[in-house]
N, C-alpha and C positions, 0 to 999 in steps of 0.2 A: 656178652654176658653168658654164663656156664656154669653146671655149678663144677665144683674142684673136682669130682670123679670122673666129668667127662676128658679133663687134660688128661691128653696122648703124649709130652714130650717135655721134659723139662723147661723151664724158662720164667718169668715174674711174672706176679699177677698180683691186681690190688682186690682186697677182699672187700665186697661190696655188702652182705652182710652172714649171721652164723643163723641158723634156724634152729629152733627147739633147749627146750629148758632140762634135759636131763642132764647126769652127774659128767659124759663128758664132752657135753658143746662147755659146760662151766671149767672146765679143767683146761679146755682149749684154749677158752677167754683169760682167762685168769695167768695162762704163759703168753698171753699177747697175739694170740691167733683170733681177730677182732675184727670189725668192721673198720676203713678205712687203712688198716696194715697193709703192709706190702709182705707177700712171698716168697720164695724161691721155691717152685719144684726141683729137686735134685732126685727125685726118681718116684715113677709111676707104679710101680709094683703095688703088692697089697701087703705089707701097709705102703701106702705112699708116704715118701717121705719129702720133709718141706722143711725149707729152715726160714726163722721166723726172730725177729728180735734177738738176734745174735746167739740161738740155738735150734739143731733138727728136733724136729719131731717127727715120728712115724705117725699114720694115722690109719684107723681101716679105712678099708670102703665102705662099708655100711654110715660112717660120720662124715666121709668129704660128701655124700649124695645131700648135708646141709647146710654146706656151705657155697654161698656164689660168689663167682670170682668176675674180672676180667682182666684182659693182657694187659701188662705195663712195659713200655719198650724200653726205659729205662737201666736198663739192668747191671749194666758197670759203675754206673751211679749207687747201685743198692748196694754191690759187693761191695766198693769203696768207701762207703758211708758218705758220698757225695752228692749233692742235688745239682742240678743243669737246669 
């Protein structure tokens, strides 16, 4: 368990939950970047960017430091839209 700023490298991760009620953990929730979702980091820069329900999104750091994550090994299953 991490939260999302601390990932160094790209790779999936299921989102365990978003913290805090300002205007963008709701803009996050609301494209599906939620509790129980799955992720793809595609790059750790600032903004990080993640794709999420069949779109990236960039995000700052200041908002991944509220979201917690952990790894999901899955991950050819996520591209694929396949479950194992």
């Amino acid at each position: 368990m991490a939260l999302l700023s601390e990932v160094l490298r790209p790779g999936c991760f299921r989102v365990l939950r978003v913290e805090g009620d300002g205007l963008e953990v709701t803009r996050l929730k609301r494209l599906g970047l939620c509790a129980e979702q799955t992720v793809e980091v595609v790059s750790t820069g600032n903004p990080l960017i993640v794709s999420v329900a069949g779109t990236q999104l960039g995000i700052s750091r200041s908002v991944t430091n509220l979201i917690t994550v952990e790894p999901q090994c899955q991950i050819d299953a996520v591209r694929d839209g396949r479950h194992r």
